[in-house]
N, C-alpha and C positions, 0 to 999 in steps of 0.2 A: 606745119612746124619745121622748124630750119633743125641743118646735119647737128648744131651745138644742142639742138635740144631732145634728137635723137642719140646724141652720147651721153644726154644727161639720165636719158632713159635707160641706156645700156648700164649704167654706173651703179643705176637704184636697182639691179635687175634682182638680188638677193630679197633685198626687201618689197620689191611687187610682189613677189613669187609669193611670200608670206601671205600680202594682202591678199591676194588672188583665191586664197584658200575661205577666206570672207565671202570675196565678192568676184564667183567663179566665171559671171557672165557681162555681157555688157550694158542688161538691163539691168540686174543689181548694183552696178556701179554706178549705173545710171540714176537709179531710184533713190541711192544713197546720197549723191549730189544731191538731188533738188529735196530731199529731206533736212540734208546740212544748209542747205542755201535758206530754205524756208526758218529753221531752229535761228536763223542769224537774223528774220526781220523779225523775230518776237522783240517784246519789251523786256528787258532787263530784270532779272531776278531782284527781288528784295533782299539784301543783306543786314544782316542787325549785329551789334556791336555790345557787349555789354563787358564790363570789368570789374574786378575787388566785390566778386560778389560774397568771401567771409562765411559763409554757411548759411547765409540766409535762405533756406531752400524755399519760402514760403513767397517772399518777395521774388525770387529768381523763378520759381514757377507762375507765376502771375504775370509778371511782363511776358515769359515765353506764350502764355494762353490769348493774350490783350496784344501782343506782338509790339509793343512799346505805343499802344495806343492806335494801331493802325487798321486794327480790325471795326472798331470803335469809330475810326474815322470814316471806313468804307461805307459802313449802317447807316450813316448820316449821309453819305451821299450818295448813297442808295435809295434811302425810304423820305430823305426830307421832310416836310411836312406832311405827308402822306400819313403817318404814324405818331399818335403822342409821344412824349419824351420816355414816359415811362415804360412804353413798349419797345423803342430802342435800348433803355436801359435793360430792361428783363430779356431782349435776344441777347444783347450782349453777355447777359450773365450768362444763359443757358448755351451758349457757344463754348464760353470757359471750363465752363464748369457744368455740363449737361446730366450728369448721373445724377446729382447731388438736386440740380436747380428743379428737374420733374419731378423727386417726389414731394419738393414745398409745391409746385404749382397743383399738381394732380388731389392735395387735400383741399385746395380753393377752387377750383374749374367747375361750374357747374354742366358746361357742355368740353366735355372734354377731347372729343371726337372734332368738335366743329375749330378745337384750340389747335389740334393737331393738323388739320386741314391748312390753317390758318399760316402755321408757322413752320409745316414744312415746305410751304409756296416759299415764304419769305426767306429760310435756311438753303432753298437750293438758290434762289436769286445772288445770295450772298457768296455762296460755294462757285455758281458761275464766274461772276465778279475777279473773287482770288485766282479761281483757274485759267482767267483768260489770257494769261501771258507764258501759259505753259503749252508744249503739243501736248495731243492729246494719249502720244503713250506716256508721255510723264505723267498725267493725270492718271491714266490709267494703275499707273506702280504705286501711285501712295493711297487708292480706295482699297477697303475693307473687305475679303472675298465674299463674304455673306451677302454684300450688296452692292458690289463692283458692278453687274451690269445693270441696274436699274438706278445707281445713280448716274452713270453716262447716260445713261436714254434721257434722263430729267435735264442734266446739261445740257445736251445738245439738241432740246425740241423749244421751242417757243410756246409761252404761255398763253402768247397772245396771237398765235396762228388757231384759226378756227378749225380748219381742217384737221389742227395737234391736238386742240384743247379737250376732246373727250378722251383720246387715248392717254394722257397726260393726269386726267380728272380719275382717270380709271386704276392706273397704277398707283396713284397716293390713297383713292379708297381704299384700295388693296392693303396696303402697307399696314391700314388702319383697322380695317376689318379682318383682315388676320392676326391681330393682336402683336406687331411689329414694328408699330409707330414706337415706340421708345426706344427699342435696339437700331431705330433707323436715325431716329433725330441723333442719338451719341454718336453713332458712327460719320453722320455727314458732321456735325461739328468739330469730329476729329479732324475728316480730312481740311476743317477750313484752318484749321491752327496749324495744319502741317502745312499748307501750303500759302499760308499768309506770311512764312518767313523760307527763300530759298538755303541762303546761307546763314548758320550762326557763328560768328568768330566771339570769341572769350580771350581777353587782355588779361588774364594771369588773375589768382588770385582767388582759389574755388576753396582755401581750405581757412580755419581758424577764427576768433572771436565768434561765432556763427554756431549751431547747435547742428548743422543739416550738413555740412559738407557731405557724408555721404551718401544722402538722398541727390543732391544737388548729381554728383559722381552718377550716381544708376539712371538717373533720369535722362543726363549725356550720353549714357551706354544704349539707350533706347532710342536716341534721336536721330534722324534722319542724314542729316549733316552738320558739321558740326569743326571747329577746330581751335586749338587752345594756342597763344603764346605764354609761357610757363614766366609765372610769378614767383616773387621771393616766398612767401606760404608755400608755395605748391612745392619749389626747390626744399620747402624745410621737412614736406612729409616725404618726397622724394629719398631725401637724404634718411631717413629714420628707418623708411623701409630698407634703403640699400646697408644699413647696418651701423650708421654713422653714429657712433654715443652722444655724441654732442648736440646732434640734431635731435635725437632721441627725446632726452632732457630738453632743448627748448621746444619740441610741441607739448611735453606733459605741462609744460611751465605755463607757457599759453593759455592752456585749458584750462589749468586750476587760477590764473588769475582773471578769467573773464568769468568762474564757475560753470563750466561747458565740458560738462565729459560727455555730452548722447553722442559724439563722435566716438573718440577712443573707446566706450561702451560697444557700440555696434562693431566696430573691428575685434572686439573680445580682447582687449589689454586688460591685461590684471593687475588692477590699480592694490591690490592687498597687500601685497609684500613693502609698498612705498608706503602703505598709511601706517600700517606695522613698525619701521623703519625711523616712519615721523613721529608718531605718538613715543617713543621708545627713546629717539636720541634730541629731539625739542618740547620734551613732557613737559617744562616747568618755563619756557618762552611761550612768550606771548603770541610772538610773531607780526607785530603789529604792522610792519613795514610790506608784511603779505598777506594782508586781510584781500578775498578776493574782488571784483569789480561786480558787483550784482545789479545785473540791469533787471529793469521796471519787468513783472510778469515772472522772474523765475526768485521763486520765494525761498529762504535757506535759513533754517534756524539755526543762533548762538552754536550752540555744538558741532554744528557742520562745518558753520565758517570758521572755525575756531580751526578743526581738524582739516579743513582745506588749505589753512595759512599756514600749517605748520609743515603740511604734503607739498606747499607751493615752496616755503622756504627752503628744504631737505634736497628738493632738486634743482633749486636755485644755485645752491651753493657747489653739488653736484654737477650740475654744468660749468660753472666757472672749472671748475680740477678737469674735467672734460674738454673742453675746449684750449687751457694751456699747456694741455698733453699735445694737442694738434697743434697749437703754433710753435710750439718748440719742436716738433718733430718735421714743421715745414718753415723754419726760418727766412726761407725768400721771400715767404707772404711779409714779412717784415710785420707782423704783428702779436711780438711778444710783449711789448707796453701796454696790450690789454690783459695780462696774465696782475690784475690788480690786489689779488691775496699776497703777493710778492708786495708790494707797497705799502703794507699794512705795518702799524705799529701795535700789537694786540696789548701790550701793556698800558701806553697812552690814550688811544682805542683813535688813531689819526690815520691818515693814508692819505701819501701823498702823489701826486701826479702833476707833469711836467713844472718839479720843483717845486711846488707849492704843499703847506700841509691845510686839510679838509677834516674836522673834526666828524667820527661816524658817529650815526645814529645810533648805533648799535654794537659791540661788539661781542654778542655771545656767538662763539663758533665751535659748539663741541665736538665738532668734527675736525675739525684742524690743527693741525702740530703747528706750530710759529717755525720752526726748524725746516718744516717741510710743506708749505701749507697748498700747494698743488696737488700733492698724496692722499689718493683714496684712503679709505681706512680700510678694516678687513669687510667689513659689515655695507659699507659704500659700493666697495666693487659687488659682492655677493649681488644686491638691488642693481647692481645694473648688468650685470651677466642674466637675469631673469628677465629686464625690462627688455634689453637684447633679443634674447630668445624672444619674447611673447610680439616683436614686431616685425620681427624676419619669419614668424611662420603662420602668421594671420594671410590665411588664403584670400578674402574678399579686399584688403590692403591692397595684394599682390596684384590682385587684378584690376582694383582703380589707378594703380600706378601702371599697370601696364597698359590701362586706356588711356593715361597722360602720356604716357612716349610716343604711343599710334597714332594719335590725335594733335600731337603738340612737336613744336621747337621752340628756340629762343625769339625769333623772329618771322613773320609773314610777308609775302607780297603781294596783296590782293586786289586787282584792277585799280593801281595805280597809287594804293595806298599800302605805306607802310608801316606793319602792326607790332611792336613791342612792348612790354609793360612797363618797365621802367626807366630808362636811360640807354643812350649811346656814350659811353664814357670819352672826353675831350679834354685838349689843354687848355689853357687860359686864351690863345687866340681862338678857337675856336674849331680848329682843325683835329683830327680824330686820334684818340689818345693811343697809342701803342700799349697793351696789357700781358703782364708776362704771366699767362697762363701755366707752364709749366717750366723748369729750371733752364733758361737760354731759350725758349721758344715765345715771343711775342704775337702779337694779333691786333689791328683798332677797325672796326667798323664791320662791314659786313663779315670777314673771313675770323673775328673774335667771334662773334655771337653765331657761326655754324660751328666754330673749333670747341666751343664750351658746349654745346649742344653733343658734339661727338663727344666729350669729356662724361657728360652727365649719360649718354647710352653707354658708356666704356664699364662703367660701374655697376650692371646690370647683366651685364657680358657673359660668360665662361670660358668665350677664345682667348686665345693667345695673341691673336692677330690685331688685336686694337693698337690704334696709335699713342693710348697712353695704360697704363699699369691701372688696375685697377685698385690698387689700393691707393696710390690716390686720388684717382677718381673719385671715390668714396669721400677722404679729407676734402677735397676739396667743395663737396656741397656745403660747407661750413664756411668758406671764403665767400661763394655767392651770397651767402644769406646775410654775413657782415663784415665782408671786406672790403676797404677804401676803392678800388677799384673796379669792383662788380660793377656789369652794367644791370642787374638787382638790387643794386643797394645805392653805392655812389654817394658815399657821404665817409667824412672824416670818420666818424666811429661811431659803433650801438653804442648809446651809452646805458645799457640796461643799469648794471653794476652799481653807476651813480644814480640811478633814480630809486634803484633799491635800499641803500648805504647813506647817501651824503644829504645834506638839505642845501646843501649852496647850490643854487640854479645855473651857476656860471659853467659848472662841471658838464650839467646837462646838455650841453649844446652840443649837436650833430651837425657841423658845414656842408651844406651840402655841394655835391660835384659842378663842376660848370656846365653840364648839359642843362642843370635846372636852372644855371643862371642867365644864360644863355638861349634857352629854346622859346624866348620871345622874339629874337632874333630873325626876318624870313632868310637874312645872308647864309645864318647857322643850318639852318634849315635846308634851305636849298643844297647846301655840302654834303649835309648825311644822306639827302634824297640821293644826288648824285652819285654816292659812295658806296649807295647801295642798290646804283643801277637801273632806279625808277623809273619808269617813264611816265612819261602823259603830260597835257597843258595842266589841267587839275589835279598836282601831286600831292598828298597830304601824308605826314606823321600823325598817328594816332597810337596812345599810350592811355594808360588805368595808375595804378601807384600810390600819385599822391593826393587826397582829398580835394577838390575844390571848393574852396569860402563861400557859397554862393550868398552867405548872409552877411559877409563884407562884403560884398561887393566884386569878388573876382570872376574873371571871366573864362569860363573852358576854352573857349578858341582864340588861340594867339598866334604870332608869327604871321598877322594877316592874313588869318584862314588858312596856312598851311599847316598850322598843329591844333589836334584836339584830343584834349585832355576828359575823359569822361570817365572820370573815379570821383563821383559826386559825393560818395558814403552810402552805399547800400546798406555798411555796416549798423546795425543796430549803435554798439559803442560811438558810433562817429557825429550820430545825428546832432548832438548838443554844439556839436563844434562846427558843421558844415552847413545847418539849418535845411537841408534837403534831407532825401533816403535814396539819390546817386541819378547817377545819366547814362541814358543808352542814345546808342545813332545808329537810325536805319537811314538806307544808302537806297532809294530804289529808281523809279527810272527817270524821275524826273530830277532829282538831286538828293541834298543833305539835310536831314532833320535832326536835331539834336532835344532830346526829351528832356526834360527835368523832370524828377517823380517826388512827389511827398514819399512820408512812410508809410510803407503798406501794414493795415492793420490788422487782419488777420484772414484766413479764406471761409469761414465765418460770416462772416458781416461780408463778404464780397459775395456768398449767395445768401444768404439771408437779407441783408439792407441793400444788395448791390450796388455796394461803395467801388467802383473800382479804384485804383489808385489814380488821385489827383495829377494830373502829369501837364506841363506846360512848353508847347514847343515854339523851336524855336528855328527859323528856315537857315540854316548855312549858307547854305549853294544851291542852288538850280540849274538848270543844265538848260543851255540857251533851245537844242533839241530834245525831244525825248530818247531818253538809252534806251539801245537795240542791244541784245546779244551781243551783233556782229562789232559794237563797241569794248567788248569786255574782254579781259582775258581769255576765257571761254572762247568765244569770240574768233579769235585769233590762231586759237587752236583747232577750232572748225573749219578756220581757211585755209591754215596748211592742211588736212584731212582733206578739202575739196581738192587742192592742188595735187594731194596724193592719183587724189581717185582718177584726177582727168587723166595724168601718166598712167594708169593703169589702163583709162579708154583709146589710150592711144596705142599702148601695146599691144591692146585686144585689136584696134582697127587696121594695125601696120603687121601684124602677124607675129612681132612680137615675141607674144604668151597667145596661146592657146585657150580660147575657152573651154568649159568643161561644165556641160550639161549635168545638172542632176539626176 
């Protein structure tokens, strides 16, 4: 090594000294290389993409069991015609779903000894298979301690070595003949769903119209790996729990118009004081304009929906007084023309907006003064000083939002692709729009979307030391969620107000931001990739957000393959309008698969009929080689760590540092 590379050593001397305390000798440094050198010719982890998954916890656990189909696809090119169809479908199911799948089979097997023989040869084939592109202490960290060493002996002996095959014939007797075989099969089908997906990334969007958000939430608290980019939903419970009124009111709003309370039920919100409140100050409305959305399966009689339209209206209106508390109290946001009780004519019953008058549907508002009509009443505040309370001290809340910070930001950089949910906010050329996040402080592109990121931890805070005040950090969860400039939102305006009030469709209309009009663009594209530093020949934008038509005809990947949009509708409410149930995209080592799923129908019928979900793919990209590791970010971080280690063998061979025998 030449004198500049010997001062380079000298320079790093603090931090060998560190390493050294690792790797004290110059075997273990040694060992360490060719372990990192080896970690970089594996293939490439599987990553999977999913987004807007709405609460569906039933379909979101089912792609994560099925891996977007890819588990499904290994059994077929594994057993080929080796096996009827229906024996790949029933491993399949009992991979998924193995507690549940043994005890239908075990009422039908009449040799059920010889079933278990059977299908834990073919369950360790399978478990091989996914494991092969991991080392083997990785494999080693995600088995079950109960039977960690004998499913490694099962991996790593050959079936079809004769000299193995009795020792091999003898441990699954075993398994069997010591009444084990069913705590064995659960456990190896675990390990193959944990390791049939390395990475999970989630595009925003785990809470609302959906029954399950918070199973969806504990299920990510249990997984492996895992990381969010925070959607406008996720910003809206965000904001509820950090204390925000306004956000408050639009998740009860939410819930009561799609009839979905088993979330805010399981957080323990006490919806009593609001039905109390409803029934009491909209006794004698009908409420017709908040009759709730009752999808197919959740059944609710006349009296309920009756009393949910009137719980829906009460905080409807509540939130509007809520919300033009915060834009008048943040007038830079420049949006006090949505303060629409101001526009109102309650005597003619019209409301006008920019100039025009709009005759309302409706104008009973017994809550509101004409003099004053942003003005709680006494009775208004009382319900939300309690609604308040019961969201800021819900413990289980507190800790799904606090796995959304640890797990999440606004944006990702993940071998080469970059991950947001909604928009990069732009001008009309194209280039990155400047957003004045706080009073004289602006931000466009990557340094807006960490700034608002630090904005949204500021508000959760207790120092003093943040870069911004926390109260408004707090208002400002209410701009993300609909203000003209979000890169959450990005549209002229919610028009909730009018879809509640007006019948003129013209009112209705939300323009959306020029990223949307825009991101078919590869020019635009390449800009933001650029802006935010990306590298790679193969650089993509990938976003969730806004539904895609797939029953007109639109298409998730635009920008010529640099953007993919895979927010299909997971959502229950969306299927009628997107004719799919949503897209996931697994990245693995050979390139880009993009899923299409039907709706998934219940997990019922996916062990019992073993329907799994219909899903239709679709190749993106392929990677002219196969990904290594030593491709990936990961990757890259390996090689500086080898580069670390050789300076550290050098210091140990030049005298240096000092070994230090154990």
């Amino acid at each position: 090594m030449t004198n500049t590379h010997h001062e380079s050593i000298e320079a790093d001397m603090h931090y060998l000294q560190l390493l050294a305390q690792s790797f004290p000798t110059i075997a273990d440094a040694s060992t360490e290389i060719i372990n990192l050198e080896a970690i970089m010719a594996l293939p490439k982890g599987t990553e999977h993409f999913l987004a807007d998954l709405h609460g569906e916890s039933g379909a979101f656990q089912h792609v994560l069991k099925n891996a977007s189909g890819n588990i499904k696809r290994k059994v077929n090119e594994l057993f080929g015609n080796d096996i009827r169809e229906s024996e790949k479908k029933e491993l399949c199911t009992l991979i998924y779903y193995p507690e549940q799948k043994l005890e239908l089979i075990k009422t039908r097997e009449t040799d059920i000894d010889d079933w278990y023989r059977i299908t834990i040869h073919q369950l360790v084939k399978v478990c091989r298979d996914v494991s092969s592109k991991y080392t083997r202490s990785k494999v080693r960290k995600s088995l079950p301690e109960d039977f960690s060493y004998i499913i490694e002996e099962l991996l790593h002996e050959s079936f079809s070595d004769n000299d193995k095959a009795a020792y091999v014939s003898v441990i699954v007797n075993t398994i069997i003949s010591t009444g084990r075989a069913d705590d064995f099969i659960v456990a190896i089908c675990n390990v193959i769903q944990r390791l049939a997906i390395d990475q999970l990334h989630i595009l925003g969007d785990i809470y609302d119209r959906g029954p399950g958000a918070h199973i969806i939430m504990d299920t990510l608290r249990q997984y492996h790996s895992w990381d969010i980019q925070w959607g406008n939903h996720d910003i809206l419970w965000m904001g509820a729990a950090a204390g925000n009124n306004a956000c408050i009111c639009n998740v009860l709003r939410l819930c009561l118009r799609y009839a979905n309370l088993a979330t805010i039920e399981e957080y323990g919100i006490n919806l009593v004081p609001l039905a109390t409140f409803a029934l009491d100050a909209y006794h004698d409305d009908p409420c017709e304009e908040f009759m709730p959305k009752v999808l197919p399966g959740n059944k609710m009689d006349e009296k309920t929906r009756l009393l949910t339209a009137k719980m829906h209206k009460a905080i409807a209106v509540i939130q509007f007084k809520e919300e033009a508390a915060i834009f008048n109290r943040r007038p830079e946001w420049q949006m006090q023309d949505r303060n629409l009780f101001d526009h109102i004519d309650y005597e003619r019953g019209v409301c006008t907006i920019d100039g025009k008058e709009y005759p309302m549907r409706s104008c009973h508002f017994p809550t509101i003064d004409p003099a004053c009509p942003n003005n709680l009443t006494a009775e208004e505040k009382d319900l939300m000083d309690k609604l308040h309370h019961s969201f800021r001290i819900c413990e289980k809340l507190k800790k799904h939002i606090r796995t959304l910070l640890s797990h999440g930001c606004m944006y990702s950089i993940s071998n080469s692709n970059l991950l947001f949910h909604a928009s990069c906010p732009l001008n009309d050329d194209g280039s990155l729009k400047q957003v004045e996040i706080y009073p004289g402080i602006s931000y466009g592109g990557k340094d807006l979307m960490h700034n608002i990121g630090m904005m949204i931890r500021a508000a959760f805070e207790t120092t003093s030391d943040d870069d911004y005040p926390r109260d408004y950090a707090r208002d400002y969860f209410l701009y993300l969620w609909c203000g003209k400039n979000s890169p959450l939102f990005d549209k002229s305006k919610m028009a909730t107000f009018e879809r509640y009030f007006l019948d003129d469709k013209e009112t209705y209309k939300e323009e959306k931001g020029n990223y949307f009009k825009l991101r078919d663009s590869a020019e635009v594209c390449d800009r933001i990739l650029d802006a935010f530093e990306v590298k790679g020949a193969n650089r993509h934008i990938i976003n969730g957000h806004v539904p895609v038509h797939a029953s007109k005809g639109e298409n998730p990947i635009k920008a010529g393959g640099k953007l993919m949009v895979i927010d299909g509708g997971f959502s229950e409410a969306y299927h009628h309008e997107t004719g799919i149930a949503g897209y996931t995209l697994v990245y693995h080592s050979r390139g880009f698969q993009l899923v299409q799923h039907e709706p998934f129908t219940s997990q019922r019928d996916a062990i019992v009929r073993e329907t799994d979900i219909k899903s239709t793919t679709q190749i993106v990209e392929m990677s002219a080689h196969r990904m290594l590791v030593a491709d990936t970010d990961k990757g890259e971080e390996l090689k500086r760590q080898v580069a670390d280690l050789k300076k550290l063998l050098y210091a140990y061979r030049h005298g240096i540092l000092k070994e230090r025998r154990r």
